[in-house]
N, C-alpha and C positions, 0 to 999 in steps of 0.2 A: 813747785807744788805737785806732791804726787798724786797722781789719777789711776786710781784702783777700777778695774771692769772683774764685774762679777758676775759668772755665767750658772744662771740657776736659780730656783726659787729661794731666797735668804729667811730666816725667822729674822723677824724684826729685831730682838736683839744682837743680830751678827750687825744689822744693817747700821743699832745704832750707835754700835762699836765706834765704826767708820764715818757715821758721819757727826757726832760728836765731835772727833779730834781733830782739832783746827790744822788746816792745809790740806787736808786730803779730801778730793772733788769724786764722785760715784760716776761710772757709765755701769747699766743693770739693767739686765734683760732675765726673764723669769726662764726662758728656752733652756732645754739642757740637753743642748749639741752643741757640737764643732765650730758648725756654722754661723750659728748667730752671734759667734766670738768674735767674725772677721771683722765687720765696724770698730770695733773696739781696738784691734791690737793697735794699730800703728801707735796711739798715743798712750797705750795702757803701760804704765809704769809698775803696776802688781798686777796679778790676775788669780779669781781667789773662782775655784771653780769645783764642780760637782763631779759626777761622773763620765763627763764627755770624754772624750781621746785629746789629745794635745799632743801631734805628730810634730816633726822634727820643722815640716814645712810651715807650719802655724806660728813654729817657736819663730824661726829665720826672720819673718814679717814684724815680729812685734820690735823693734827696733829699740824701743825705751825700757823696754821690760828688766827689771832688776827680783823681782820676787815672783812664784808660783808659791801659793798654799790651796791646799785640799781641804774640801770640806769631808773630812774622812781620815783614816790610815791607809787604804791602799791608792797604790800607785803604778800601777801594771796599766793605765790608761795614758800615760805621762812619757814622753821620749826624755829619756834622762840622761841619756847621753848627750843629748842636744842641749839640756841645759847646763849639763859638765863643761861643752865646750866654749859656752860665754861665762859659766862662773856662776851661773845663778841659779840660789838654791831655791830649792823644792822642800817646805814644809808640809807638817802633819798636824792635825791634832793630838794631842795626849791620850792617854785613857781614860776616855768619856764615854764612849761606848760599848764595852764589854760586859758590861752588865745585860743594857738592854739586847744586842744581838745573844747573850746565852737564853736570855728569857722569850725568846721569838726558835729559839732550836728546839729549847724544851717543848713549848706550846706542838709547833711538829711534830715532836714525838706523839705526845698524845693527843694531838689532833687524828698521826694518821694509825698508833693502835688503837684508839677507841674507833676507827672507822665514822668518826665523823659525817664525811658526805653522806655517807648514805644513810645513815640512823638520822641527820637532817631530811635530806629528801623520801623517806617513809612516814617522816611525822608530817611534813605538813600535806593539810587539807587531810590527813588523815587515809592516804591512798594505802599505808600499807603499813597499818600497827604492827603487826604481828611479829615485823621482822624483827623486830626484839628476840627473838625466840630460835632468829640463827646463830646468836651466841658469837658472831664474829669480832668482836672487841675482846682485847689483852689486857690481863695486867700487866702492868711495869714491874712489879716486885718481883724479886729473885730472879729479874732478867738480868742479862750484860750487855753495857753499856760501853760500847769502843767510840773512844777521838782519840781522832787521827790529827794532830800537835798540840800541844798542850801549852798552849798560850794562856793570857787573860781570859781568853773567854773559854778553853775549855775547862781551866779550873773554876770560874762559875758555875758550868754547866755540869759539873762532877757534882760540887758541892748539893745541886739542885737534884740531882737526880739520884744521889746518895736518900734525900727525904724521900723518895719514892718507893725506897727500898732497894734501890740497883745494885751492884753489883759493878763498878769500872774500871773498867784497860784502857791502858795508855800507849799509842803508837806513836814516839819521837823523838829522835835520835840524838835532838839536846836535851830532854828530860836526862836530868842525873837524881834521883832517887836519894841519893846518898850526901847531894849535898843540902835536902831540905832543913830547915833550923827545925829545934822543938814546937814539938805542938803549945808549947806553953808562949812562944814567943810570934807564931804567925798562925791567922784565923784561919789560911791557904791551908795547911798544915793538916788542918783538922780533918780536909777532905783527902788528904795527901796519906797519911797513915794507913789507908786502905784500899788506894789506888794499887794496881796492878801493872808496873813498866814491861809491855809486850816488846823484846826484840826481832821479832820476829813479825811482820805484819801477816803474812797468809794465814799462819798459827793461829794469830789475835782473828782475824776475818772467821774464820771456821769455827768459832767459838761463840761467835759475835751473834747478840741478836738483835739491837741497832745501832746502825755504824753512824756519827756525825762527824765530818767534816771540817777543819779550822783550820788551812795553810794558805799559803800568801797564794800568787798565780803561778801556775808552772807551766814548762814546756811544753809538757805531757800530761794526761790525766795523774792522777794517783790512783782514781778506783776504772781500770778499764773490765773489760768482760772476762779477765783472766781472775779478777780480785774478785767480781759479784758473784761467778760461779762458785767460789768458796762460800758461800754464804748460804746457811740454811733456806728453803723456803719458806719461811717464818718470818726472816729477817728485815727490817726495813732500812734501807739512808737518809740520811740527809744531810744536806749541803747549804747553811748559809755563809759557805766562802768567798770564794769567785768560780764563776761560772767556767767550765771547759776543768778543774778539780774530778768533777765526775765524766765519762764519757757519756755522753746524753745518747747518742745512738747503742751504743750497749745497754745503757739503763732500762732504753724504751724495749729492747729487746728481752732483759732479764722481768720484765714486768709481764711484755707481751703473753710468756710462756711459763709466768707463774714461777719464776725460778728464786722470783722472791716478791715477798708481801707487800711492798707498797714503797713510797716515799715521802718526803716532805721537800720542795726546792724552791729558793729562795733566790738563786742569781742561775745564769743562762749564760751560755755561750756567745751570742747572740742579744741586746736590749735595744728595744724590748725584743720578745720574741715574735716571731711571725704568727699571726691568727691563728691559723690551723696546726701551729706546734703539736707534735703527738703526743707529750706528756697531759692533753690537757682532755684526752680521750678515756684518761683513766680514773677511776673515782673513788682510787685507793692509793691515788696520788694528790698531795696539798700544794698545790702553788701560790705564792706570794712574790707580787713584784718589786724585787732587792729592798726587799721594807724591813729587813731585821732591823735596822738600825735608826729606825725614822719613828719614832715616839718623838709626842711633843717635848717632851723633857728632852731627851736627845738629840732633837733640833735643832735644841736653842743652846744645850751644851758647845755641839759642834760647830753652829753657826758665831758663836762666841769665841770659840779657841780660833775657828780659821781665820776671823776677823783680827782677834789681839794680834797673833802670826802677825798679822800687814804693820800693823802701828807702833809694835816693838821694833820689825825689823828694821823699819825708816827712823826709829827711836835709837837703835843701834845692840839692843838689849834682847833680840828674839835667843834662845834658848837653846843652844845647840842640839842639842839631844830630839830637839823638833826637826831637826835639817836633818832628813835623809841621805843627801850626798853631799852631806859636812865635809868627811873628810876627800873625798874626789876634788873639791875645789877649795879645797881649803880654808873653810868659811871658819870665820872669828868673829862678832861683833866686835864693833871699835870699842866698846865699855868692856870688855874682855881685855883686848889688844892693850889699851891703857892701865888698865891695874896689874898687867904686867910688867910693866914696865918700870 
């Protein structure tokens, strides 16, 4: 009978995935850390988890453990090597969330050119009408609009910010241009026709007048203070990537001294962030805590995909293309395995 521990608050529909299908028992705990997994592993036969870390030492303990699924696409929290070396794959959800994380980057945009906070904080109680009258909010139209990879979610976020009248560059070294289908055949297309593929990223940067952000985790920033210097003082970023994408000590630097207009940031180096973070000192900067993706609709999406993940893969029927490090271990469902045969 397998015993699934789920570390993190679930939409009731992940939960009632799993406890629907007969055989499989819940240990759940709503905490989203490391920590509150330890009860759980020795007897957790899946572990269906959120954002916490899951280091190589967490994995060794869990003894019975045959599956890892994410309530998410990334995986830069996850020792994957570790579970390469027992065999046991690490699932994702599908593309359930691209939608909503490009409409939470958008919102940043013009959350933070309309200057927001502070056109908030002059209206209420009426302290300071007038500032209407500094004229500090932009339009979007005939600005440019760079992301940096051009995934699901940045061609949403093209698509969206094409109605605004933008103007988008594309920095990404597997965008091929050439091999889009016609516009008559993909809706993608329609935004794609007048995308702009930057080879060049400092080029794209110095052109740029807000940069967003969409690559997996890396070793290194993408945008350190060599990349924001390119950038007009005009310009804003944002990142609802993964955190450590931007260098947050450069950022707070190119803000400090004006070197550019503002930001919108959505994940952190660091979760949460320490109280006294300096980004939160500025009030032409929008922070959100890694909530692009956390709409109710997107909850229950994601809590539904990581959920099925568990009871196909004990079913034998999970989906390869969900297995991350498929082919590292060589994973097959056995209902695969057999119709080849």
């Amino acid at each position: 009978m397998p015993k699934v521990a789920i570390g993190g608050k679930l939409h009731p529909g992940g939960l009632e995935v799993l406890s629907s299908t007969p055989g499989i028992t819940l240990d759940y705990t709503e905490e989203v850390s490391t920590e509150s997994l330890m009860p759980m592993l020795l007897e957790a036969d899946a572990l269906l988890i959120r954002t916490q870390k899951l280091p190589r030492d967490f994995i060794d303990q869990a003894k019975n453990l045959k599956i890892v699924s994410r309530h998410g696409v990334g995986f830069d929290a996850v020792d994957v090597a570790a579970l390469n070396k027992r065999g046991i794959p690490l699932a994702i959800v599908g593309d359930v969330n691209s939608q909503t994380v490009a409409e939470h980057a958008m919102t940043l945009i013009l959350a933070v050119t309309k200057r927001l906070l502070r056109y908030d904080a002059a209206s209420r109680g009426n302290r300071e009408w007038n500032y209407r009258n500094s004229l500090e909010a932009e339009e979007l139209a005939n600005k440019t609009l760079l992301i940096i990879g051009y995934g699901r979610i940045g061609k949403h976020l093209a698509r969206m910010a094409q109605v605004f009248g933008m103007s988008v560059s594309v920095f990404d070294p597997y965008y091929q241009p050439d091999l889009r289908p016609a516009a008559s055949q993909s809706a993608d297309s329609l935004s794609d026709d007048a995308i702009k593929s930057e080879p060049d990223l400092a080029s794209a940067l110095s052109c740029a007048d807000v940069v967003s952000v969409h690559v997996p985790a890396t070793e290194k920033p993408v945008i350190g203070a060599s990349e924001l210097a390119l950038l007009k003082p005009s310009s804003i970023v944002i990142n609802t990537a993964r955190g450590g994408v931007i260098n947050e000590k450069a950022l707070i630097d190119a803000l400090d001294s004006a070197q550019i207009a503002g930001a919108g940031i959505d994940v952190f180096s660091t979760e949460p962030p320490l109280p006294d973070h300096p980004l939160a000192n500025f009030d032409q900067v929008i922070l959100t805590p890694h909530s692009a993706g956390m709409t109710r609709q997107c909850a229950e999406r994601m809590a539904i995909s990581s959920a099925t993940n568990i009871v196909k893969f004990f079913n034998n029927t999970l989906d390869t293309s969900l297995v991350v490090n498929a082919r590292e271990i060589n994973y097959k469902p056995r209902a695969a395995q057999t119709s080849e045969i």
